[in-house]
DRENKOLNU-146260 format. One record per residue (C-alpha): y negated, z, x; residue in one letter. Coordinates in steps of 0.25 Angstrom, whole numbers, padded with zeros to 4 digits, always signed. Last residue first. Example, Ala and Ser with C-alpha at 12.3 -4.5 7.8 and 13.67 -1.06 7.14 Angstrom:
+0004+0029+0055s+0018+0031+0049a
//
This chain:
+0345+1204+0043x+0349+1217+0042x+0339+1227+0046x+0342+1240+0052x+0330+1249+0052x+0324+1259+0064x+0313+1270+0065x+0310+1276+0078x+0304+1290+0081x+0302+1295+0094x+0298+1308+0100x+0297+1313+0114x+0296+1324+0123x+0295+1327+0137x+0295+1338+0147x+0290+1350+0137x+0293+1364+0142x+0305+1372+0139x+0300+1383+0148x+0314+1385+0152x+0318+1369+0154x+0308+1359+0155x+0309+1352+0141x+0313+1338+0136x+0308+1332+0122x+0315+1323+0113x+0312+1318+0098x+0318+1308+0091x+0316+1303+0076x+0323+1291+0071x+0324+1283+0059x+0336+1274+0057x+0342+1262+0052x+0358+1260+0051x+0358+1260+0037x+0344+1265+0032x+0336+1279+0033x+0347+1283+0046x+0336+1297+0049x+0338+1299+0064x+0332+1312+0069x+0333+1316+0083x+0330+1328+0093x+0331+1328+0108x+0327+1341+0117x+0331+1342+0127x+0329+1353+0139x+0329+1349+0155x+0333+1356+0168x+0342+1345+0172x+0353+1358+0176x+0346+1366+0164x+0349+1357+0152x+0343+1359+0138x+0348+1349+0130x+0342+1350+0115x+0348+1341+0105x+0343+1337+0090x+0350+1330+0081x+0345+1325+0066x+0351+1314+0056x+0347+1309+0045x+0355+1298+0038x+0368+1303+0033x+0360+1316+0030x+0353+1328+0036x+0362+1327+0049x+0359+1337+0058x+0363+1338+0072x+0359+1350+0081x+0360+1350+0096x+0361+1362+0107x+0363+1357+0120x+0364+1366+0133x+0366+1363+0147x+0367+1374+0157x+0368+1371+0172x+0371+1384+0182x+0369+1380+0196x+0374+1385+0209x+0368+1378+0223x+0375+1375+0235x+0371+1386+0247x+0380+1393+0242x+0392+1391+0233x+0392+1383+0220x+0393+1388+0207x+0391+1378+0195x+0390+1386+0182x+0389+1373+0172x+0385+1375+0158x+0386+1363+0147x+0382+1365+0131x+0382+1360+0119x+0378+1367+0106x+0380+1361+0092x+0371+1361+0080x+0378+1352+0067x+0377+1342+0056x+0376+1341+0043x+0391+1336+0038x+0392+1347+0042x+0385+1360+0049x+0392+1358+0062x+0392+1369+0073x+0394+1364+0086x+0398+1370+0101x+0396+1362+0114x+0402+1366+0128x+0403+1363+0141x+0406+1373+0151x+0407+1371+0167x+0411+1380+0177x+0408+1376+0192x+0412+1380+0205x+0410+1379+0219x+0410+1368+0230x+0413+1356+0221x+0416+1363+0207x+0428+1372+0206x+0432+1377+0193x+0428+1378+0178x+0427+1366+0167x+0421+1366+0154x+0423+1361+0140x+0419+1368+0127x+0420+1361+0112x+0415+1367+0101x+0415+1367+0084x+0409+1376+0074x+0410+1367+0059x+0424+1364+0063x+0433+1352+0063x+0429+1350+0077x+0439+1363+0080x+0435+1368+0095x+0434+1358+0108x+0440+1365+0122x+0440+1360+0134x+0444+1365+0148x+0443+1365+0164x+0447+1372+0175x+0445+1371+0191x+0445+1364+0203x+0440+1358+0215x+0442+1352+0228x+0427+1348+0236x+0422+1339+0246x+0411+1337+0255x+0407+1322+0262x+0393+1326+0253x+0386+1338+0255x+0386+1348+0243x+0372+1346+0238x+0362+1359+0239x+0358+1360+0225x+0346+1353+0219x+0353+1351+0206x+0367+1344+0202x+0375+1356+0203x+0386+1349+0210x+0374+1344+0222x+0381+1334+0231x+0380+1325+0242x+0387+1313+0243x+0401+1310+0244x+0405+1323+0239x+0422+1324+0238x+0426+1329+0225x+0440+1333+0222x+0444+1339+0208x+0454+1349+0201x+0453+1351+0187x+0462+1359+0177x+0464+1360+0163x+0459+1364+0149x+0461+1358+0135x+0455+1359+0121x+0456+1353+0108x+0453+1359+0094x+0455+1347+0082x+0462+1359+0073x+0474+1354+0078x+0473+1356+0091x+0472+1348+0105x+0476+1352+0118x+0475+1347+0130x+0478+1351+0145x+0472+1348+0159x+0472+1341+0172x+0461+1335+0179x+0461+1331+0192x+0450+1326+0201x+0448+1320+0212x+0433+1313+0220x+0430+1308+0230x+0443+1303+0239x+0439+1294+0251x+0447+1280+0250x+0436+1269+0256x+0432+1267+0242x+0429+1281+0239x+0440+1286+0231x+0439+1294+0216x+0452+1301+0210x+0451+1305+0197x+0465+1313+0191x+0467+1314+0176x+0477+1325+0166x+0479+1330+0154x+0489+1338+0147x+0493+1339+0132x+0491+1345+0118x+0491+1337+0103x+0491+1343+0088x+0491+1358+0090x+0488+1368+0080x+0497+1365+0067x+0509+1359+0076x+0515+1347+0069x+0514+1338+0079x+0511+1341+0092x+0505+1330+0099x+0505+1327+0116x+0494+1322+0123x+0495+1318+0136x+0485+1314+0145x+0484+1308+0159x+0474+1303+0169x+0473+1295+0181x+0459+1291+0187x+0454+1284+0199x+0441+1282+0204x+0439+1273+0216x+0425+1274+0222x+0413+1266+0229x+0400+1270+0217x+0395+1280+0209x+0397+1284+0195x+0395+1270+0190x+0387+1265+0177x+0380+1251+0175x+0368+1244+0174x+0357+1250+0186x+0368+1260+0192x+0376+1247+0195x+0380+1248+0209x+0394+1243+0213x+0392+1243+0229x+0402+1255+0232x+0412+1248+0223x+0418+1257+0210x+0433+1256+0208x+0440+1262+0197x+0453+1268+0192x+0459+1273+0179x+0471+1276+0175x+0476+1281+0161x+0486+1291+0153x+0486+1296+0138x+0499+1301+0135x+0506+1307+0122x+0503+1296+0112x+0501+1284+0120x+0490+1281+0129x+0488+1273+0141x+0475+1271+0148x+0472+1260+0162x+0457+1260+0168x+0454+1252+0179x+0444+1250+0187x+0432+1240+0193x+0420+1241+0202x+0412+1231+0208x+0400+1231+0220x+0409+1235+0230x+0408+1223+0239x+0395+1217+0245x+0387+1205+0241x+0380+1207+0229x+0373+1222+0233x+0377+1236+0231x+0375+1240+0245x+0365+1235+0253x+0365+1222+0260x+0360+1223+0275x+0347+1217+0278x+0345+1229+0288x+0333+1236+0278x+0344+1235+0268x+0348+1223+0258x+0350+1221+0245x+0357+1210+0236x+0357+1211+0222x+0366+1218+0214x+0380+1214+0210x+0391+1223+0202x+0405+1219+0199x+0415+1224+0189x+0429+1225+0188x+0436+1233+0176x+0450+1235+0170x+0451+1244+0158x+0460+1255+0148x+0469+1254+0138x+0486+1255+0136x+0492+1262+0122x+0483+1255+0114x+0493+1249+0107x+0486+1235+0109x+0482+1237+0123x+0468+1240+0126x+0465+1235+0142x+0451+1231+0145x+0448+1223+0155x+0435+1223+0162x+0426+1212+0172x+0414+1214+0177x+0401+1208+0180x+0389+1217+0187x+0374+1212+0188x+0363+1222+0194x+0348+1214+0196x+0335+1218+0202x+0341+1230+0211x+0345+1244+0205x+0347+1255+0214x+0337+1264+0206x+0336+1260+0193x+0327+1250+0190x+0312+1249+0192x+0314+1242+0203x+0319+1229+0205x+0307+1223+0201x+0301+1216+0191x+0302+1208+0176x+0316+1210+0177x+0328+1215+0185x+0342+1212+0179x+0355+1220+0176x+0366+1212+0174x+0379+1217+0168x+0392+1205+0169x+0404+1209+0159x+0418+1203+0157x+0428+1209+0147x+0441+1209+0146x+0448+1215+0132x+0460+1220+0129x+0466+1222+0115x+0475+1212+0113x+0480+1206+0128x+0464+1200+0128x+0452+1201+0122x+0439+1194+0129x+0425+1201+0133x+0413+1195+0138x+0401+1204+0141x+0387+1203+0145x+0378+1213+0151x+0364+1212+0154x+0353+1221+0159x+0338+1215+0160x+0330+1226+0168x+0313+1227+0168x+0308+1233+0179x+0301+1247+0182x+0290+1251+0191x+0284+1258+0181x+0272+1251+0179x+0281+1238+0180x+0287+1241+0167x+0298+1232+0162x+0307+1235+0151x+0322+1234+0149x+0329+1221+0144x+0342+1222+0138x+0354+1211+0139x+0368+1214+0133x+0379+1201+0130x+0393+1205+0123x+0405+1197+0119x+0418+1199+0114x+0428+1188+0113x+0444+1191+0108x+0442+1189+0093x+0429+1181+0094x+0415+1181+0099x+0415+1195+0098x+0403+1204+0100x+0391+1208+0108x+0376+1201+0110x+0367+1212+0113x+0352+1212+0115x+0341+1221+0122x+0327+1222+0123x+0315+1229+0126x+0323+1241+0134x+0313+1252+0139x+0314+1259+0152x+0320+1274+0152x+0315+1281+0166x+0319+1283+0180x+0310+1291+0190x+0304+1286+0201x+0290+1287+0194x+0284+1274+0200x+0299+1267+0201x+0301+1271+0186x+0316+1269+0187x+0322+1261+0176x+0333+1265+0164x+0335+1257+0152x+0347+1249+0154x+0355+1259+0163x+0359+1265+0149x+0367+1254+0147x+0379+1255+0158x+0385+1242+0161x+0396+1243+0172x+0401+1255+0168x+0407+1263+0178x+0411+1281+0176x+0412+1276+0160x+0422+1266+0164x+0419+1249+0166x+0416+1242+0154x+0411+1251+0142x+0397+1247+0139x+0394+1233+0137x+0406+1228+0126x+0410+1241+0122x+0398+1245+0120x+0396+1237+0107x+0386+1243+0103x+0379+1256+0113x+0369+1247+0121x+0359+1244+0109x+0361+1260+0103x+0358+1268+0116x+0366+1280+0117x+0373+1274+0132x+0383+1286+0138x+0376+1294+0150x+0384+1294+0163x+0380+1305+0173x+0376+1300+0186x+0385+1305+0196x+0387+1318+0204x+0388+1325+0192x+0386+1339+0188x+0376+1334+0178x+0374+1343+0164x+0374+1336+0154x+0364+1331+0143x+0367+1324+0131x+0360+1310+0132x+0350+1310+0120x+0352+1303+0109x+0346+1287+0106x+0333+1289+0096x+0325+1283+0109x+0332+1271+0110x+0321+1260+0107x+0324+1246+0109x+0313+1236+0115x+0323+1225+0106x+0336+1227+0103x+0345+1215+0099x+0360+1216+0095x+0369+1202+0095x+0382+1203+0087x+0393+1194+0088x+0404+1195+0079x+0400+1189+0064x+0390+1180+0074x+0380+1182+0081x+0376+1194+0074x+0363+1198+0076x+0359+1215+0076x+0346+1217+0080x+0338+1228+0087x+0321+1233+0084x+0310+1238+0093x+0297+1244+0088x+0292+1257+0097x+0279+1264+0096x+0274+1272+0109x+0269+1286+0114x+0267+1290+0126x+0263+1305+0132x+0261+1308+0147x+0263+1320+0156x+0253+1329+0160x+0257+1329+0174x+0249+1339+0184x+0263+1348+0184x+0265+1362+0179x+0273+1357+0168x+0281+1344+0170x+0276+1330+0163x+0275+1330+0146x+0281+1318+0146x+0277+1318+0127x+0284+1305+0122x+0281+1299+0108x+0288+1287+0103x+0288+1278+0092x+0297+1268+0083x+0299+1258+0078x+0313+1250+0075x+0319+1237+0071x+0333+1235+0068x+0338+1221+0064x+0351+1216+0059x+0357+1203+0058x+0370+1199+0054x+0372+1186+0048x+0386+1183+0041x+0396+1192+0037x+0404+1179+0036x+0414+1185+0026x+0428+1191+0028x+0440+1182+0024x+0448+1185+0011x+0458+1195+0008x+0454+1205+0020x+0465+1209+0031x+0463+1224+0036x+0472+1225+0049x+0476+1235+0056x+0469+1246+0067x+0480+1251+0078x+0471+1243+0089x+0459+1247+0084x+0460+1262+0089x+0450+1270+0082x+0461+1281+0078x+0461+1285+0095x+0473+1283+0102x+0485+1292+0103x+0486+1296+0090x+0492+1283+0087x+0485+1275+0077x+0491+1274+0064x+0483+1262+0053x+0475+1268+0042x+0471+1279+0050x+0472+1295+0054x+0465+1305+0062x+0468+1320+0057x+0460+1333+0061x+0463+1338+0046x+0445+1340+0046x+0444+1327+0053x+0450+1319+0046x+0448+1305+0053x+0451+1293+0045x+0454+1282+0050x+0454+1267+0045x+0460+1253+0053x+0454+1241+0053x+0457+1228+0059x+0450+1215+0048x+0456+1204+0044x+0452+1191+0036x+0440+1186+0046x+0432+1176+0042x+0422+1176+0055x+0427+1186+0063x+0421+1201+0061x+0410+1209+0067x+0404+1221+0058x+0392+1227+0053x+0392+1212+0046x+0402+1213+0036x+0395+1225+0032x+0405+1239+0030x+0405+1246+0017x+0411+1259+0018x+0416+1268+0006x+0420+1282+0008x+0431+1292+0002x+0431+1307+0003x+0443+1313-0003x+0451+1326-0012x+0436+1331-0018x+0428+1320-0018x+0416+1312-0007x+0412+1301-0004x+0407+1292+0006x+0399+1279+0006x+0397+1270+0017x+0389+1258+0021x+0389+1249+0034x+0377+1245+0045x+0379+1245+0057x+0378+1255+0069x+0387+1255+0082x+0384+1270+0090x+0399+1273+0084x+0407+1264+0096x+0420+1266+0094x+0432+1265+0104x+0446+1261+0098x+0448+1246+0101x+0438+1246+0114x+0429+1244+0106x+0422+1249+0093x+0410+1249+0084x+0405+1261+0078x+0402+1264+0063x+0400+1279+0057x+0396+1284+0043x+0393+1296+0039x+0398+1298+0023x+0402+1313+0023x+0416+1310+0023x+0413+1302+0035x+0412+1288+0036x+0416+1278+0050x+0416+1262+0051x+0422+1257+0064x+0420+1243+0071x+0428+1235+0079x+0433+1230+0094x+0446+1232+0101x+0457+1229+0091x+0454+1213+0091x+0455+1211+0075x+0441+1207+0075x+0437+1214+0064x+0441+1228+0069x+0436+1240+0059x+0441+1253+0061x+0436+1261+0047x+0434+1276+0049x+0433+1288+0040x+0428+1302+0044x+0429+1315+0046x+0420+1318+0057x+0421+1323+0071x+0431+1313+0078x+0422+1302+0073x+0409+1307+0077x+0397+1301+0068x+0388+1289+0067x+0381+1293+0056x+0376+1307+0057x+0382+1316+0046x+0388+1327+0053x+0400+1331+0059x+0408+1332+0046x+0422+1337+0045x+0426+1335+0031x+0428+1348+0024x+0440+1356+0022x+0441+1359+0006x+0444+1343+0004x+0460+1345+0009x+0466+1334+0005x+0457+1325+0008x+0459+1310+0005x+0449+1300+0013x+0446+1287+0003x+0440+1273+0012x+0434+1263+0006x+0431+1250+0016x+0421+1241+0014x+0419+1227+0021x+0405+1221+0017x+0398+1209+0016x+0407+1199+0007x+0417+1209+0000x+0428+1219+0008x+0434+1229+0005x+0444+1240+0013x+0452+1252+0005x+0455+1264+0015x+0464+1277+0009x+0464+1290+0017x+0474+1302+0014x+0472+1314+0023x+0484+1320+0029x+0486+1307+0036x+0500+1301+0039x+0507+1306+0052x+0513+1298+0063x+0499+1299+0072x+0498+1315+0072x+0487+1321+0076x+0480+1310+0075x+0480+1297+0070x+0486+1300+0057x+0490+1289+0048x+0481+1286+0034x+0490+1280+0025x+0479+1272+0017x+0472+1257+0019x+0472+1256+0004x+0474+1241-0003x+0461+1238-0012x+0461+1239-0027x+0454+1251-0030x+0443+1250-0019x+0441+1234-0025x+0438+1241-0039x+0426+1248-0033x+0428+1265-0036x+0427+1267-0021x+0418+1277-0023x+0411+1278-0010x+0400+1272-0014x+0398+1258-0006x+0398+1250-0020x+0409+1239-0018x+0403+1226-0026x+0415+1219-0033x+0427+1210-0029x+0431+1219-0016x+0437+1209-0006x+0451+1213-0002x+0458+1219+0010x+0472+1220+0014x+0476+1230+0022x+0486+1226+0035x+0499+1231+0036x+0508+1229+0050x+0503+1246+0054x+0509+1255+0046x+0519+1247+0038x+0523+1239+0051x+0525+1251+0058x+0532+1258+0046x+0541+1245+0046x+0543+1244+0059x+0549+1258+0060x+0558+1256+0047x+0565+1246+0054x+0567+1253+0068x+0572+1264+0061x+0581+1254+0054x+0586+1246+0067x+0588+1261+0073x+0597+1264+0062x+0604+1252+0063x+0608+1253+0078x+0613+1268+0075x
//
């Protein structure tokens, strides 16, 4: 019995070495790779094969249905990798969103290359190709989490024959960071096959973590030393022009006012060295950015609107994502935003400039430094506003990281004023975080501490006021703690917010003088084998949120059940059951209702349920929605967005929200409808058209946003946006504009 078990254990360590101990060995190409898909370059045909795809989902032990086969090349510019995918069953189409650049992973077949040149399994680069030739790239942290809005430069080529598609990518030296004579590269390759609904990779990664996830990657060891990719500059200049219509409120004795203004800017890319990059904007212009998708607020707390502006959203990671989403220390939409002390009314400011130095000093440093300048404009009472962040971060225990942060928001060139409300001549914050990612994955999560100071104010007594520099409760700090394995997801998290931490003007807090605390638990369990279902299993999370002095606020419960199908169909239902206790007066409907007065509280509960159809079809939807008890009466609340794809071309889809809240006498009832019908049409790899209209009773407002990007040149575009709001009913013109800006990516 002894020796069986010593020989089971043999063969176990040596299919885990196999599967994992290997490393691919890679070769200079000794002749000119023509990006053409091809792969009929003699260097393809003698290059080892990165092949025995393993599923990552649905079943982690099993091999791929669909064979794929990765070479990797290398000469004295370029790293290229060919890739073949195998199709068995070339009759069922690829599944094809559209053909936007820059498209969603998990709704596309598609390719992918992890790239980690540093070796530290936290930070890297990923390359994307569909069978229909779109192309992807995004930077990642956080050793799985990808950020798509990155752009560079790289090449690709797909295509396409009756039993595969296959693709060549050719990848610059200097899209990418690297050490300085490096011999090894961490990569792994995935393969996402969509219409079999199977994830698979070169090297296994457990179902239980995302394909992405660097710390499973292995390594690619090249024959001879990378080159010095040496300079990398880039510049981007722009022009562009801007006509804007106010067209004032009808029936009113204002005729409104009509501008129209030319616009020249441009961004740089420099790299300090082969892994330090500094970015430049200068008077940036950010009007081809999306709109915002509307919702409808039933929130007693600002609404949180993620950041779409191109210079703050690289490397994010290292400016964007300390604290949680409820608490960010640096949020950079503040940047931007003044209050027209002659008007009252808050309004976009212009930012002149803007630089960014970010990267790695070496294996276990990072760094990054951010200061922007927005405009000063006396007439309107608003000043200028400097806003800094610096960050030094340092690798330790593997995969951690700790990072220290100091945010300083500066007056200058006037006033105070002119800045949000609440907002004194200077705000600075320093924080400390540590960031737990163990090697397995298996334990993650974060530690936190940061501290705000303000100047000194005083009342009409002479009496500090709160927020000030010398008072406690300006800081907060938390704790987030995740455990996953195969079958069971659980975390904790807490947080403390001080009653003096203010930072409205450069950061993100719900409110103010709490402790949050969050249990939650998920299990998943897999059914292998069965031809409808491939996981099902119960959730569950409880928030608890205290004053500081120990009053309960808010409770809720959640608890539900999940199951996920075969065909890629998933839905669940479960039950709620909250506390709220009102510490200020408030209106649920969000209107001019009569508020329910505050020191009240209320014990609720109800259902809720999701539901998101086949995504491999052309006809797809997905319906949430919730029904119960809402403070002092009741509320059902539907959600639901339905999309007809005409691929690889595009498609129309409908979103809407509905909320029926029913409150008794003398509170006020409402009924809000939000409705957003959108079409997006891609004409070719290059142009691209979307047009979204958001018409929304409860702001009382219609949208209209349309956008036309023609990509002419790598990473160079043409844009043409055109926005107009109406006065619901008569549809009646508030204000329009249109813009047109023209950009090209120059390497120096």
């Amino acid at each position: 019995m002894l020796l069986r078990l010593h020989i089971i254990a043999l063969f176990y360590l040596f299919f885990t070495l196999a599967a994992h101990g290997q490393t691919l060995p890679v070769a200079p190409t000794d002749s000119t790779i023509r990006v053409d898909g091809l792969l009929t370059e003699g260097v393809w045909q003698r290059a080892s094969v990165a092949g025995q795809f393993i599923q990552n989902f649905p079943n982690d032990t099993a091999v791929a249905y669909n064979p794929t086969e990765v070479r990797v090349s290398f000469d004295a510019t370029h790293l290229y990798v060919a890739v073949v995918c195998f199709d068995k069953d070339p009759a069922k189409r690829a599944i094809a969103s559209s053909l936007k650049r820059d498209f969603e992973w998990d709704e596309n077949d598609n390719f992918t290359v992890y790239l980690d040149p540093f070796g530290d399994r936290i930070n890297g680069f990923t390359f994307n190709v569909t069978p229909y030739g779109v192309e992807r790239e995004g930077q990642m942290f956080n050793g799985e989490r990808v950020a798509s809005q990155w752009d560079n430069k790289w090449r690709s080529v797909v295509k396409k024959f009756p039993d595969r598609w296959q693709a060549e990518l050719a990848i610059p030296f200097k899209s990418i960071r690297y050490r300085k004579g490096t011999t090894w590269f961490l990569m792994n390759f995935a393969r996402h096959d969509l219409k079999n609904n199977q994830r698979t990779s070169w090297r296994r990664v457990p179902v239980a973590y995302s394909i992405s996830a660097l710390s499973f990657a292995d390594t690619v060891r090249f024959s001879r030393p990378l080159p010095d990719p040496g300079p990398n500059i880039s510049v981007i200049p722009y022009v562009s022009g801007r006509y804007c219509d106010d067209l004032g409120e009808p029936g009113l004795d204002n005729k409104g006012q009509r501008t129209f203004a030319g616009g020249i800017g441009f961004d740089a890319k420099i790299g300090i060295t082969p892994s330090l990059n500094l970015d430049l904007t200068v008077n940036p212009d950010f009007s081809n950015v999306e709109a915002d998708q509307q919702v409808t607020n039933l929130s007693r707390f600002e609404i949180f609107y993620p950041e779409r502006r191109q210079f703050f959203i690289e490397n994010q990671d290292l400016f964007a994502n300390y604290g949680f989403e409820s608490n960010r220390p640096f949020f950079s939409r503040r940047i931007g935003i003044s209050l027209d002390t002659t008007t009252g009314v808050i309004v976009q400011n212009p930012l002149l400039y803007g630089a960014r130095l970010s990267g790695k000093i070496d294996k276990n440093w990072r760094i990054g430094l951010l200061n922007t300048q927005t405009a000063n404009q006396p007439g309107r009472g608003i000043t200028g506003q400097n806003y800094t962040m610096g960050v030094v971060q340092r690798q330790v225990f593997g995969r951690s990281t700790v990072s220290a942060i100091f945010v300083n928001r500066q007056s200058v060139g006037g006033s105070p004023s002119g800045t949000l409300p609440d907002s004194p001549g200077f705000t600075r914050l320093g924080g400390l975080e540590y960031n737990l990612q163990t090697a397995n994955n298996r334990w993650s999560g974060k530690a936190f501490y940061n501290q705000v100071f303000r100047p000194i104010s005083l009342n009409m007594a002479g009496e500090p006021e709160g927020g000030t520099t010398n008072r406690r409760g300006n800081d907060t700090h938390g704790l987030n703690l995740n455990y996953t394995i195969r079958n069971l997801t659980a975390s904790w998290t807490h947080e403390y917010v001080g009653r003096n931490y203010t930072i409205n003007d450069i950061g993100y807090v719900q409110r103010r003088g709490y402790w949050r605390m969050v249990p939650e638990v998920q299990m998943t369990f897999y059914v292998p084998g069965n031809k409808q279902i491939i996981s099902h299993g119960p959730f569950s999370d409880v928030t608890f949120i205290r004053t500081l002095d120990g009053r309960l606020t808010d409770r809720e419960f959640n608890v539900g059940y999940n199951v996920q199908a075969r065909n890629t169909t998933e839905g669940g239902m479960g039950f709620y059951r909250h506390y709220t206790y009102l510490f200020n007066g408030f209106d649920p409907t969000n209107s001019d209702g009569l508020e329910l007065a505050s020191g009240t509280d209320y014990t609720i509960q109800g259902l809720f349920g999701y539901l998101n159809t086949d995504k491999r079809n052309l006809l797809t939807a997905s319906l949430e929605g919730w029904s119960g008890g809402y403070f002092n009466g009741k509320n059902t609340s539907l959600t639901a967005q339905i999309q007809y794809r005409f691929q690889p071309y595009g498609s129309v889809s409908m979103y809407g929200e509905y909320n029926n809240i029913r409150l008794p006498k003398p509170y006020k009832s409402a009924e809000y409808l939000l409705i957003g019908p959108s079409l997006d049409l891609t004409f070719s790899r290059k142009l691209f058209w979307t047009t979204t209209v958001q018409v929304n009773n409860q702001t009382a407002n219609t949208l209209l946003n349309t956008r036309l990007q023609w990509r002419y040149a790598p990473v160079s575009d043409l844009f043409v946006v055109y926005q107009e709001n109406y006065f619901p009913g008569s549809l009646t013109s508030k204000n329009r504009a249109l813009v047109v800006k023209l950009s090209y990516w120059f390497n120096v």
